[in-house]
C-alpha positions as CSV (number, residue, x, y, z in Angstrom):
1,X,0.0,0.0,0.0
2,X,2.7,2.7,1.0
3,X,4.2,2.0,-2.8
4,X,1.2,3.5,-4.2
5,X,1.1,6.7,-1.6
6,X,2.8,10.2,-3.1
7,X,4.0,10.5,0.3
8,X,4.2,7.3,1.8
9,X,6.9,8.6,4.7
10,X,4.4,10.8,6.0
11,X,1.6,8.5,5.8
12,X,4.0,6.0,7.9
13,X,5.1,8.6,10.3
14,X,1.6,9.7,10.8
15,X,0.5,6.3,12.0
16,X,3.6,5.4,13.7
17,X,2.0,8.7,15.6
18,X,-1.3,7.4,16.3
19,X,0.3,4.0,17.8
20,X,1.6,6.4,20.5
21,X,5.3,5.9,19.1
22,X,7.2,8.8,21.6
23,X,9.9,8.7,19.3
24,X,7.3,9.4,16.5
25,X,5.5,11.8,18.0
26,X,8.8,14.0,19.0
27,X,10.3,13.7,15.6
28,X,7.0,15.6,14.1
29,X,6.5,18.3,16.5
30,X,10.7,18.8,16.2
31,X,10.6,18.5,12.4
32,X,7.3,20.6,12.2
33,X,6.8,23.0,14.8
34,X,8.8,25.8,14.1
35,X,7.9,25.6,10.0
36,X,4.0,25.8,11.4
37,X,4.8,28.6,13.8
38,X,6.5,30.5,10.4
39,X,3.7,29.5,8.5
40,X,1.1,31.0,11.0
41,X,2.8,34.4,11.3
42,X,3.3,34.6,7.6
43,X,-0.6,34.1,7.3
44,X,-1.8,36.9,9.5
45,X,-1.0,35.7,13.1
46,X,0.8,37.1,16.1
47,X,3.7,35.6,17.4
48,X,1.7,35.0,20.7
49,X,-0.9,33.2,18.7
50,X,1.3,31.4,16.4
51,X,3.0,29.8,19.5
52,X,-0.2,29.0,20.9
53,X,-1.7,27.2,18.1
54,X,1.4,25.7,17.6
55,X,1.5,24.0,20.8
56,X,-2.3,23.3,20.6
57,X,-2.2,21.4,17.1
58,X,-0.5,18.7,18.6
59,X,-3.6,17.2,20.6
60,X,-5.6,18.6,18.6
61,X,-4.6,16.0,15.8
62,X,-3.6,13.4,18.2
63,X,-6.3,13.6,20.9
64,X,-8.9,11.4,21.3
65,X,-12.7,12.7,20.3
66,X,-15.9,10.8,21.1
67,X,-16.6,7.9,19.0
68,X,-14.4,8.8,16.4
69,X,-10.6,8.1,15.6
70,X,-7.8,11.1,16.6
71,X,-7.8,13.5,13.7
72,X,-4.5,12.9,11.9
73,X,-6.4,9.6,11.2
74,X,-7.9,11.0,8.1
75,X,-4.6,12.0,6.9
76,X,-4.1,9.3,3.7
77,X,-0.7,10.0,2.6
78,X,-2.0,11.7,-0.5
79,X,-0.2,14.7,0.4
80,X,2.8,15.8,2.6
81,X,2.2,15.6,6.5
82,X,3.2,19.2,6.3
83,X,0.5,20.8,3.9
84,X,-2.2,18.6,5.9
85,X,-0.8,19.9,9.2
86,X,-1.4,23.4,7.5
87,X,-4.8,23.6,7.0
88,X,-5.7,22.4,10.3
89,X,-3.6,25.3,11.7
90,X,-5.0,27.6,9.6
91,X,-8.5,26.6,9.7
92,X,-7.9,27.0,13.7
93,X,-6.1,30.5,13.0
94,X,-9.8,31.4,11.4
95,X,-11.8,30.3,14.1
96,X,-9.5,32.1,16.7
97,X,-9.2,35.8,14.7
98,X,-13.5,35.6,14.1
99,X,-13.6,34.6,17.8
100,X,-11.6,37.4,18.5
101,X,-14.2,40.1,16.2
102,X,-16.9,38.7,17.6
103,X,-15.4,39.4,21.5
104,X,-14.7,43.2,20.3
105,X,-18.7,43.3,19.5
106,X,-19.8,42.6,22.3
107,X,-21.0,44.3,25.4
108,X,-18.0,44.7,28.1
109,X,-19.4,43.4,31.7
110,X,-17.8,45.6,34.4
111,X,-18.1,42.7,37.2
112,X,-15.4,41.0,35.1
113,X,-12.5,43.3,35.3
114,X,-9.9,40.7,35.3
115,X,-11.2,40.3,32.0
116,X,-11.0,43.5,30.4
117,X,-7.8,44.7,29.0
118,X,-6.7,48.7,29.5
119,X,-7.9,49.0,25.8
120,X,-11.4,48.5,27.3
121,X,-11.4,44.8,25.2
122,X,-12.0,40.9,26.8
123,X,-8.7,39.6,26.0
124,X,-9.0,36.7,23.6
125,X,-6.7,33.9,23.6
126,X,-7.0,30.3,21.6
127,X,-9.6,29.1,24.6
128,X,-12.4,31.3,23.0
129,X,-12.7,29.1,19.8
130,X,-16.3,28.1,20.2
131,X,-17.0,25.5,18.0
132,X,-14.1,23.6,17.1
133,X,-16.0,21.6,14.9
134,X,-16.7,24.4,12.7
135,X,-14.4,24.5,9.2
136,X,-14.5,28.3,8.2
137,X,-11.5,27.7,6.1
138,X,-13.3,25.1,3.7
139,X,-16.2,27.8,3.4
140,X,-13.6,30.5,2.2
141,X,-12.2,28.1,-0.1
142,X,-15.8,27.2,-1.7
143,X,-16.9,30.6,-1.7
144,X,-13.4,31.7,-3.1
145,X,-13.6,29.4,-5.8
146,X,-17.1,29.9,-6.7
147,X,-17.0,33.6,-7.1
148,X,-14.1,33.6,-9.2
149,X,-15.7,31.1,-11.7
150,X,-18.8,33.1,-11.6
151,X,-16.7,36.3,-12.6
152,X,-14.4,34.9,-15.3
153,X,-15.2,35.0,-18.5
154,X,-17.0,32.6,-20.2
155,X,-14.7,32.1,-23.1
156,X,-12.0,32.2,-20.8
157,X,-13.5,29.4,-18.5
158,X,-14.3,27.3,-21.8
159,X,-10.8,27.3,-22.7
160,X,-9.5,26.6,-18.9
161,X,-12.2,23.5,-18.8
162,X,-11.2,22.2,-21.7
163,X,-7.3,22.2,-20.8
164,X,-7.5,21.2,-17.4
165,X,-10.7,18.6,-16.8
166,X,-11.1,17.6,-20.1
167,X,-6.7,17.4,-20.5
168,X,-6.8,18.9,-24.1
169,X,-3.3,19.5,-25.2
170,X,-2.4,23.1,-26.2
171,X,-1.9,22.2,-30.0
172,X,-5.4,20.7,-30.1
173,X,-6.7,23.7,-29.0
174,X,-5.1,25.6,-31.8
175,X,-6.4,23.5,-34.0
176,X,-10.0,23.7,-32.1
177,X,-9.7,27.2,-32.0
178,X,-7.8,27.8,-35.6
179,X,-5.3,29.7,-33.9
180,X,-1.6,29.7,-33.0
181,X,-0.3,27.4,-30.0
182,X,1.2,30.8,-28.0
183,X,-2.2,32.3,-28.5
184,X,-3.6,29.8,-26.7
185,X,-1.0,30.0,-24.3
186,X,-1.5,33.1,-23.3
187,X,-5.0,33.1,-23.4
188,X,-4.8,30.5,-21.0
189,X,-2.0,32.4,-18.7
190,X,-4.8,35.5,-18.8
191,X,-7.4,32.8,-17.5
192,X,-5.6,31.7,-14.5
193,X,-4.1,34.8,-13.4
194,X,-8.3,36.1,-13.5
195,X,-9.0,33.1,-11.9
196,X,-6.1,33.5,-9.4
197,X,-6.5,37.4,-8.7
198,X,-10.4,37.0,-7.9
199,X,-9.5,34.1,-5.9
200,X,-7.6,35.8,-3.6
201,X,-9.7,39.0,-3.8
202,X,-12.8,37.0,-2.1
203,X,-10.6,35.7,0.6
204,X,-9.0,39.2,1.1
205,X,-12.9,40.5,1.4
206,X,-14.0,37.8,3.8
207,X,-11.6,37.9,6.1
208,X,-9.0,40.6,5.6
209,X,-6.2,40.1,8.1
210,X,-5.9,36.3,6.4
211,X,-2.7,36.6,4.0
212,X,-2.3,33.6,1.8
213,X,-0.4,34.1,-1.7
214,X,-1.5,31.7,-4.6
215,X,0.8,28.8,-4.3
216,X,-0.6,28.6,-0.3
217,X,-4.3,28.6,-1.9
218,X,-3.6,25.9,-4.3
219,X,-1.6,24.1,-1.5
220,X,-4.5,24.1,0.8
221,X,-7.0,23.1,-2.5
222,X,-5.5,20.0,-2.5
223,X,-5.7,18.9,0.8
224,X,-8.8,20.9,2.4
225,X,-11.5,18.3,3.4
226,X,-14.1,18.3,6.3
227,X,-12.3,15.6,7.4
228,X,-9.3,17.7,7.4
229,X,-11.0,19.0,10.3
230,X,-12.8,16.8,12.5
231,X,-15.9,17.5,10.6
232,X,-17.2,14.0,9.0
């Protein structure tokens, strides 16, 4: 079975994890903490919160949950332990920075003054995530994805369907299109940048402090699963 895996390391490492292996379990949290922590600050967090989560996503994949397997079971190998690891973190980054917006509406109680911060704020920390079963970072990916299709245009989605889903080389689509093979490279290249900038646009809109470039978008595209995060 690993022979078949694109990352079949990982996969191994993973369930030498969930056996309880201590050797295992210290070689992933050495090998990946301090990338994750990077990761996290280059996304939007603080360093406060990027230690936090950190040191969090460790039972968070590994820790038992009611009638259902630890998380990092639903991690199959298919892509690198690392890029998995990611989305959790991120999706928990999410939850945390909404919980955090959502704390700033609210109504400040004055018999809680251990509470309150000198700005006049409750002072949020990872605790106040209040549904950890939510996956707000799947719904910014559908809704990303889904406006961007809706606003490209239609020519320019034909020609992206046809070379992507449907695998049509670009000298067939010359020849569909009786055209040259760099016109349809370029008109392909105009495609995914649209498809690319309004990507990024919607998640920009929806949550603003969230800073993921392209390559991190299609990274998480290809792992990003309710699964992913506890949600089955």
């Amino acid at each position: 079975m690993l022979d078949t895996l694109p990352f079949p390391d990982d996969f191994l490492l993973a369930q030498q994890c969930l056996e309880g292996d201590a050797l295992a379990i210290r070689r992933l949290e050495d090998n990946q903490g301090k990338v994750i922590a990077g990761y996290l600050k280059h996304a939007g967090a603080t360093d406060d919160e990027a230690m936090e989560l950190t040191a969090r996503l460790w039972a968070d994949v590994l820790g038992p949950r009611p009638d259902r397997a630890p998380r990092l079971a639903t991690y199959a190998g298919n892509s690198s332990l690392l890029t998995w690891l990611k989305a959790v973190v991120l999706n928990n980054l999410v939850q945390l920075k909404r919980s955090q917006a959502r704390v700033r509406t609210l109504d400040i109680d004055p018999r809680d003054p251990e509470e309150i911060e000198t700005t006049g704020s409750v002072k949020p920390s990872v605790a106040d995530i209040s549904n950890p079963d939510a996956a707000p970072l799947l719904e910014i990916m559908r809704g990303a994805v889904e406006t961007a299709f809706r606003q490209c245009d239609p020519e320019a989605f034909v020609l992206v369907q046809l070379a992507h889903t449907n695998g049509l080389l670009g000298r067939e689509l010359a020849v569909m299109y009786g055209c040259a093979e760099s016109t349809i490279s370029r008109n392909l290249e105009l495609a995914r940048k649209s498809i690319a900038d309004a990507t990024l646009a919607y998640v920009r809109m929806r949550d603003p402090w969230l800073e993921l470039k392209w390559a991190d978008f299609l990274d998480l595209c290809r792992v990003v699963s309710p699964a992913c995060f506890g949600v089955e």
